[in-house]
C-alpha positions in Angstrom: 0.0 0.0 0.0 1.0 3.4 -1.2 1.6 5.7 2.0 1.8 9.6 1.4 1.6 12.8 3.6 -1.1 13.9 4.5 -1.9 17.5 4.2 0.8 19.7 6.7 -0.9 17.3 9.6 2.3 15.7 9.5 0.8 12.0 9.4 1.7 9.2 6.8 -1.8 8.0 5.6 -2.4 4.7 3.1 -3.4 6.2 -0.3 -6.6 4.2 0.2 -8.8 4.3 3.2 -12.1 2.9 3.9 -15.5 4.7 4.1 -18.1 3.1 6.4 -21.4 4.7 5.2 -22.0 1.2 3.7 -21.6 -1.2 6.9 -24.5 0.9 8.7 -27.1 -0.9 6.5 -28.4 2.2 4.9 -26.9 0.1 1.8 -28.7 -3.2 2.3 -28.4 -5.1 6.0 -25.1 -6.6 6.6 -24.4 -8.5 10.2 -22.1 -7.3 13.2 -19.6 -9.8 12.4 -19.2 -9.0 8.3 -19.3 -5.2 9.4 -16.2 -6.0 12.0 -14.7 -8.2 9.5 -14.7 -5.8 6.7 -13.0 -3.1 8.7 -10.4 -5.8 10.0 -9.5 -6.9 6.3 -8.9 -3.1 4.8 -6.6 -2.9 8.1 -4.9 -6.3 7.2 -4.4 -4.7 4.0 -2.8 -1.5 5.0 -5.9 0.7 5.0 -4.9 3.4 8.0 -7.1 5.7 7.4 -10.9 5.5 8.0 -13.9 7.5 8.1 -17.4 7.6 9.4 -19.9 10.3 10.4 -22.7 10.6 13.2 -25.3 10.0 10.7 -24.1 7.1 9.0 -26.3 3.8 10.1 -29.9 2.5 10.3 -29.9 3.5 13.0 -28.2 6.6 13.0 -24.6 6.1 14.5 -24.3 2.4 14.0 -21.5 2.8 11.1 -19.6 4.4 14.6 -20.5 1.9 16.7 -19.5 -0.9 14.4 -16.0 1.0 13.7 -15.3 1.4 17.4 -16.1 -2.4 18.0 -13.9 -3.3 14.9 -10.7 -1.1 15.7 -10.8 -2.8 19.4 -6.7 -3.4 20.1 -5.3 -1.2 17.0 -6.5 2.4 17.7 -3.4 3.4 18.0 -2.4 2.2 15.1 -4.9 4.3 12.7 -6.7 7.3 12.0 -10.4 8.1 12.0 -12.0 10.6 10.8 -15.9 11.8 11.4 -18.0 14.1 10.8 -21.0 16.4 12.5 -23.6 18.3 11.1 -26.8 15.4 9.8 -28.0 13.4 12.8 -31.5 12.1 12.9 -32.2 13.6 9.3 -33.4 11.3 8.1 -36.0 10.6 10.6 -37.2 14.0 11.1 -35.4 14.7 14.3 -32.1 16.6 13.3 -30.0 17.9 15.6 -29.5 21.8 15.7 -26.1 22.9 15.1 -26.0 26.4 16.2 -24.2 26.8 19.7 -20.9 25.5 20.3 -22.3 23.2 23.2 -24.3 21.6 20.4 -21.2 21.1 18.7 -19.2 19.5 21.6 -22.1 17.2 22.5 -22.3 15.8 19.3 -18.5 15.2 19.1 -18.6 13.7 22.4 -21.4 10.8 22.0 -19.2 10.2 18.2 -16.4 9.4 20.8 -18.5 7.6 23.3 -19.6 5.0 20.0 -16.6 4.9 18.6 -15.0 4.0 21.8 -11.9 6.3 21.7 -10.9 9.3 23.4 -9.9 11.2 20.7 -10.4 11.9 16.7 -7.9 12.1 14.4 -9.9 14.4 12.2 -13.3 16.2 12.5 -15.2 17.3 9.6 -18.1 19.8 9.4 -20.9 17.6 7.6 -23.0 20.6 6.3 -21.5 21.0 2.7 -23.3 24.2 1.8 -22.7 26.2 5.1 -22.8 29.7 5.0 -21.3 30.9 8.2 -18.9 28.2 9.6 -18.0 30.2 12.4 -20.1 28.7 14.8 -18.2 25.0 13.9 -14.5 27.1 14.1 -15.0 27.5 17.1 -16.6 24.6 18.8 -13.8 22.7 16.6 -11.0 24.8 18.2 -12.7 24.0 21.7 -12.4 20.6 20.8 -9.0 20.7 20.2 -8.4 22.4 23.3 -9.7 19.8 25.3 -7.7 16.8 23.5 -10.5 15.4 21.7 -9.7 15.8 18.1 -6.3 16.7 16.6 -7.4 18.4 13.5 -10.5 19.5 11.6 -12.3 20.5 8.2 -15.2 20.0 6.4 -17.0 17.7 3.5 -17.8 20.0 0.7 -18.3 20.5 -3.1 -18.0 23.7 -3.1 -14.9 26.0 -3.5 -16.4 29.0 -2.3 -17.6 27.1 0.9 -13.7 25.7 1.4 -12.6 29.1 1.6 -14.9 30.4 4.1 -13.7 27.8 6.1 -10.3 28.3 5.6 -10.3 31.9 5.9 -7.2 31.9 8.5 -6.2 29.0 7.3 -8.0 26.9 9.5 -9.2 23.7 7.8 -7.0 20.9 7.8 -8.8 18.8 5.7 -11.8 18.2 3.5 -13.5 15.8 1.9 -14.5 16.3 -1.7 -16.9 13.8 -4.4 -14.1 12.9 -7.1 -14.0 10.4 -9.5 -14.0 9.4 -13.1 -17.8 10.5 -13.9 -17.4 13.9 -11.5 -14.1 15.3 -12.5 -15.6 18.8 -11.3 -13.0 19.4 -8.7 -9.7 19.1 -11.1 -9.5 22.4 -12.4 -9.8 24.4 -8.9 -10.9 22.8 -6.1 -7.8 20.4 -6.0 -5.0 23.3 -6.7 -6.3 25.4 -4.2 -6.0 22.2 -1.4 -2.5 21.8 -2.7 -1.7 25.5 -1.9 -2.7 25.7 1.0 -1.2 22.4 2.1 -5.2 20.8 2.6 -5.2 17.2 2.4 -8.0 16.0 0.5 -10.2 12.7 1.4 -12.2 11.8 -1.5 -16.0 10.7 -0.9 -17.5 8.5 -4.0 -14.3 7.6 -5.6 -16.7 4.3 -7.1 -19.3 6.9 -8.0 -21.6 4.8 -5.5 -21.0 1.5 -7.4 -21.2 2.9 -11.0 -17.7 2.4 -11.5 -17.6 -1.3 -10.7 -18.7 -1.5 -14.6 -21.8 -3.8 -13.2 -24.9 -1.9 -13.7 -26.9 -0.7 -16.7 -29.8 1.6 -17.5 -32.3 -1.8 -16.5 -30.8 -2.0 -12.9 -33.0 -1.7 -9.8 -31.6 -0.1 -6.9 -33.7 -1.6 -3.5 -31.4 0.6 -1.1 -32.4 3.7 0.2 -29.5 6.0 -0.8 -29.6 4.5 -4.5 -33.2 4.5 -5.3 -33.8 7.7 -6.6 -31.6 6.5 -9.6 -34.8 4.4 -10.7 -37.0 5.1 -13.2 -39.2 8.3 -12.4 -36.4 9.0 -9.7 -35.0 12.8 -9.2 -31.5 11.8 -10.0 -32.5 9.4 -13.1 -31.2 11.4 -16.3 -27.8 12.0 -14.4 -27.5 8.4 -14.1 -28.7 7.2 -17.3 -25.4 9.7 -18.3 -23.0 8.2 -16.5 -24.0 4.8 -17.3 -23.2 6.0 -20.6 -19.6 6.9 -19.7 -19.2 3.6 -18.0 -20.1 1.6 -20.9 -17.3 4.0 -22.5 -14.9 3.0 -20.1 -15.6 -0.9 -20.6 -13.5 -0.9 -24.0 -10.1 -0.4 -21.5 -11.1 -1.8 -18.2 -13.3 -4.8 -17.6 -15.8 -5.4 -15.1 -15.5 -5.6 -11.6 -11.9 -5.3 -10.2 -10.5 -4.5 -12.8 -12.3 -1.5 -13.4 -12.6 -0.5 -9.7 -8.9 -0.7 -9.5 -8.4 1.9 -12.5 -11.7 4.0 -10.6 -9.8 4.1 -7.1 -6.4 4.5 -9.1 -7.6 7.8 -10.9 -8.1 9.8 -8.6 -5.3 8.9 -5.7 -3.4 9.6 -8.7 -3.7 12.9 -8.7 -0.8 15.6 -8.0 -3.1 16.8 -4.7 -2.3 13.7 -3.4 -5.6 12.7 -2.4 -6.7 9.5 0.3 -9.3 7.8 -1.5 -12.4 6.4 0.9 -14.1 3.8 -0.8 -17.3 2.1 0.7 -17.1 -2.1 1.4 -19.8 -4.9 2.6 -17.7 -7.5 2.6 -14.0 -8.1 3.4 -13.4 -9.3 -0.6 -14.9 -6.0 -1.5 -12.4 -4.0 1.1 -9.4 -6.6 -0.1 -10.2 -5.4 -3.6 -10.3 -1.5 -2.9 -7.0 -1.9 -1.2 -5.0 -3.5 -3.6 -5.4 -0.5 -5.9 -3.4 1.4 -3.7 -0.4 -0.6 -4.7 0.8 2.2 -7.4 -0.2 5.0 -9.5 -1.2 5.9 -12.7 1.2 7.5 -15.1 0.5 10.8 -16.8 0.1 8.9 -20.0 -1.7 6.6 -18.3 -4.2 9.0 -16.8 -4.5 11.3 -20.3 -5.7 8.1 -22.4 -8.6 7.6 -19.3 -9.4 11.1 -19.7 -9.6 11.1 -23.8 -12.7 8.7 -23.4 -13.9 10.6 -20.5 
């Protein structure tokens, strides 16, 4: 596994990490044990680096509290990152976010199901914020008290980075990047290399597009898919990027083979980005990993582009 800096935190990171959204069972159900075991198998596979947020899990928090159980005995040994700003959402009971005792609780009860004393990193979740002040400074309280190290936000949106960077305060953010969403390569990326950001990228495998697997007659039966579905609100964006998959099968085959070349494009990039791939299973996590063993080329990475 490829190591690289990350950001100006100072810490070595694997170029591929693992996201968790997907053993919370928002995703389709998955059991305690194949959640523990898929966290268990990235780590055997040099995965450091993972990530998880308050919201993630059906219920909300059980993505932490199965990544707390699985990193029993090698804490120490890795990083994770969360993130604050959508609990209960999606059940019509969100959590305000507007003192900085809001702020603190919710970082707290992250720690208390995650079963650590500290985060590495945490992220503001609210990707369109228009004052982050109130988050600055709950985050800087935080860090007063020893419970995270560093913090940033998950964000599309230049213009949103900057306000939250405005003395350079954000450490890191998290950004969607991939071959179908190559929106962040002209700006977004250069500015995070300027100002020493390191970048996590969300949706690296375009939500399972880019395993090459699906087709404009797929059914999605999970919740955060659905809306792909015929009649769904996001159904002309996907019936575009299946197009650009199908593109993509004349290099790269189905499955890991064209996951590998997904996850590969974008750690690939100058920015040096941690890519955080989702995984239900410990063959899934295996296979994200292994992509991490090396890099594109520029040649490489232009011919991808050309049928982009």
């Amino acid at each position: 596994m490829i190591t690289r800096a990350f950001g100006r935190t100072g810490w070595s990171v694997s170029a591929i990490g693992l996201g968790t959204w997907n053993i919370g069972n928002q995703w389709g159900k998955i059991d305690d044990v194949t959640a523990w075991a898929t966290v268990r198998q990235a780590f055997d596979c040099g995965v450091n680096l993972f990530d998880v947020a308050e919201s993630y899990g059906d219920p909300n928090g059980l993505s932490e509290e199965r990544l707390g159980t699985a990193l029993a005995g090698i804490r120490h040994r890795v990083f994770v990152v969360s993130k604050i700003g959508h609990w209960g959402e999606r059940t019509g009971q969100g959590v305000p976010k507007t003192t900085v005792d809001m702020i603190r609780l919710c970082a707290h009860a992250s720690l208390h199901r995650l079963r650590t004393d500290w985060l590495d990193v945490e992220l503001c979740h609210e990707g369109n914020i228009a004052d982050p002040s109130v988050y600055l400074e709950a985050f800087e309280v935080l860090k007063r008290e020893g419970r995270i190290r560093a913090y940033g936000i998950s964000t599309d949106s230049l213009d949103v980075l900057k306000r939250f960077n405005i003395d350079g305060t954000c450490s890191v953010v998290q950004v969607n990047y991939s071959m179908l969403n190559r929106a962040p390569e002209p700006e977004f990326l250069p500015y995070c290399q300027q100002h020493g950001i390191a970048v996590m990228v969300r949706g690296p495998l375009a939500q399972g597009l880019l395993s090459g697997h699906y087709t404009r007659d797929s059914v999605f039966t999970d919740s955060v898919r659905a809306p792909w579905n015929v009649g769904g609100r996001q159904r002309a964006q996907y019936e575009a990027d299946v197009a650009k998959v199908e593109a993509l099968k004349d290099r790269f085959a189905p499955g890991a083979p064209m996951v590998t070349a997904a996850l590969r494009y974008v750690i690939s990039h100058p920015s040096d980005p941690v890519a955080i791939p989702g995984a239900k299973s410990p063959a899934q996590a295996a296979m994200n990993a292994e992509a991490g063993e090396q890099l594109f080329t520029a040649v490489e990475l232009e011919a991808i582009q050309a049928v982009l």
